[in-house]
C-alpha positions as CSV (number, residue, x, y, z in Angstrom):
1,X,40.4,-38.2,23.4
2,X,41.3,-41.8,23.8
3,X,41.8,-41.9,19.5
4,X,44.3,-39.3,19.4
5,X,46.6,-41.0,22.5
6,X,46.2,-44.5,20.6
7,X,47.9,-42.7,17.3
8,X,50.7,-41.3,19.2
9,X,52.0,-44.7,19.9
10,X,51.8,-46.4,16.8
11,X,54.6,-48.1,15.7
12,X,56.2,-48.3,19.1
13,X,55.4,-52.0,19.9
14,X,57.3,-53.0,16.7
15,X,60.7,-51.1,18.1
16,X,60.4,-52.8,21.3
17,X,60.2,-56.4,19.4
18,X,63.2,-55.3,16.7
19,X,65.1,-54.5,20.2
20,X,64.6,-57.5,22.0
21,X,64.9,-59.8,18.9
22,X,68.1,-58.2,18.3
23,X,69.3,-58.0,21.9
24,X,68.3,-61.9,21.9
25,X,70.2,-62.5,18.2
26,X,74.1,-61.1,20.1
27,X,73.0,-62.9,23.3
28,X,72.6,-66.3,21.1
29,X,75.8,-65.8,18.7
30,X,77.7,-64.6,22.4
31,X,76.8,-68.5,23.6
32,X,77.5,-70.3,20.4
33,X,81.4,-68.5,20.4
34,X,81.7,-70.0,24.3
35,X,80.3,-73.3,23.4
36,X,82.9,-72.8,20.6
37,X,85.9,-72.0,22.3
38,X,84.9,-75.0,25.1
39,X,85.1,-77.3,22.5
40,X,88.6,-76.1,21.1
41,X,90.1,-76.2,24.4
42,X,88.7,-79.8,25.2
43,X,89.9,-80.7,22.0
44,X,93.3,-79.2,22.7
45,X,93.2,-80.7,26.3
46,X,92.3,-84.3,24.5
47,X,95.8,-83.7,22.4
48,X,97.9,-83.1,25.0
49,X,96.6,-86.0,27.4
50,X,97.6,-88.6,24.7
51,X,100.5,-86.6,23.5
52,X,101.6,-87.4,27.5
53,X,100.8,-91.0,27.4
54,X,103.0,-91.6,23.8
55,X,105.6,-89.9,25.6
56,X,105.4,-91.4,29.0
57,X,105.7,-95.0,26.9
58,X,108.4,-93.9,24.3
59,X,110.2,-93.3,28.2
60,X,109.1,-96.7,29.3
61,X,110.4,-98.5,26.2
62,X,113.8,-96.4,26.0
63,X,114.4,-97.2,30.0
64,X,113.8,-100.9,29.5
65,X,116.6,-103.2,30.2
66,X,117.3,-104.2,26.6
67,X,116.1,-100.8,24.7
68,X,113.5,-102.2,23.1
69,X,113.7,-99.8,19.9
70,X,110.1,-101.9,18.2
71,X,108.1,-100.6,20.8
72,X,109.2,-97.2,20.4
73,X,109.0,-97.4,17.0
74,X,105.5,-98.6,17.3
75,X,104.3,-95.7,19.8
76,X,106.1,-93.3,17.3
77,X,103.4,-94.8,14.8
78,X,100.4,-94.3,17.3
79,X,101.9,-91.2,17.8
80,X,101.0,-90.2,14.2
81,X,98.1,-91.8,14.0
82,X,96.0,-90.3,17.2
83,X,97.8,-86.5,16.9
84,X,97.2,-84.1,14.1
85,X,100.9,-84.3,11.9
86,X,102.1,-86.4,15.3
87,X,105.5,-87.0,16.4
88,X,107.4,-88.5,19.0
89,X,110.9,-89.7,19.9
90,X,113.8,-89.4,21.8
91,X,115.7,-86.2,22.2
92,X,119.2,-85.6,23.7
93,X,121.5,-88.8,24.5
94,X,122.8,-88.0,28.0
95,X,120.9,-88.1,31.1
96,X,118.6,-86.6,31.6
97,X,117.4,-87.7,28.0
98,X,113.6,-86.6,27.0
99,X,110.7,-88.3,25.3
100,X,109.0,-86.6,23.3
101,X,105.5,-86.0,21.5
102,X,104.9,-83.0,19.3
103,X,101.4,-82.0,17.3
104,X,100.2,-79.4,15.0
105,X,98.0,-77.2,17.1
106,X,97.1,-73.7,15.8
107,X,95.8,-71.5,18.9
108,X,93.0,-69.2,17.3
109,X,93.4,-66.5,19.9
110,X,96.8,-65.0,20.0
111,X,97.9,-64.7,23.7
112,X,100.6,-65.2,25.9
113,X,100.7,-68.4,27.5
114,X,101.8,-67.6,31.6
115,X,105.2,-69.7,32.0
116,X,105.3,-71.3,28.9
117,X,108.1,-73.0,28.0
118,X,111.0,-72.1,26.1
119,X,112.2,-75.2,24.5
120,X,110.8,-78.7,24.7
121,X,113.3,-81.5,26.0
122,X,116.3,-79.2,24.9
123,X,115.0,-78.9,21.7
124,X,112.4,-75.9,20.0
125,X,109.3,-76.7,18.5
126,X,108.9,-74.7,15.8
127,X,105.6,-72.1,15.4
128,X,102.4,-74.3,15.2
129,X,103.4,-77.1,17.2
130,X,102.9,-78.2,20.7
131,X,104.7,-80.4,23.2
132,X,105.0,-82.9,25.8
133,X,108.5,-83.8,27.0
134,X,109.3,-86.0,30.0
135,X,112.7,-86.6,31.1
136,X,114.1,-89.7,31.8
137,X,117.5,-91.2,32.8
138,X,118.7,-94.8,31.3
């Protein structure tokens, strides 16, 4: 009796491992895509931090008594240097002028951004870039 209920079950054991080993392989590859996206966020975060301190100083420098146009010049340089294809400058002559930092930042996901802006210091930034503008009168 106890040989024939000992057949019926063979193979059994081996579909409850190739279930769990799979249900454990999407539960692994779910993590590694959060981790993933995490790190492309805090990357994207890092950008727009120092994107805000180029601009903050390219608003210092240009609201200086003299103008000093080296220092600019010079954050324009770090600007480069610490942002992927990095810009920065001054945009619009009348008050309120803007500083301004731009990057190349490609958003894998494509979805709308909830009050994004339109233009960045009264100028677009044109499709793969990001901003930081601060105002600034002289």
């Amino acid at each position: 009796m106890m040989h024939a209920h000992v057949s019926s079950q063979r193979g059994q054991t081996l579909m409850e491992v190739l279930v769990a080993v799979a249900v454990t392989a999407v539960t692994v590859l779910g993590l590694i895509a959060v981790q993933l996206a995490i790190a492309r966020d805090a990357r994207g975060m890092s950008y727009r931090v120092q994107a805000a301190l180029v601009a903050d100083a390219i608003a210092e420098a240009a609201r200086a008594p003299n103008a000093n146009v080296a220092a600019a010049n010079q954050w324009k340089t770090r600007a480069a240097s610490l942002l992927p294809k990095g810009d920065a400058g001054i945009v619009g002559g009348s008050d309120p002028a803007y500083a301004r930092a731009t990057w190349a930042w490609q958003a894998s996901l494509s979805y709308d951004i909830i009050d994004a802006p339109v233009s960045c210091g009264d100028g677009d930034v044109p499709q793969g870039m990001q901003c930081v503008a601060i105002a600034f009168s002289r």
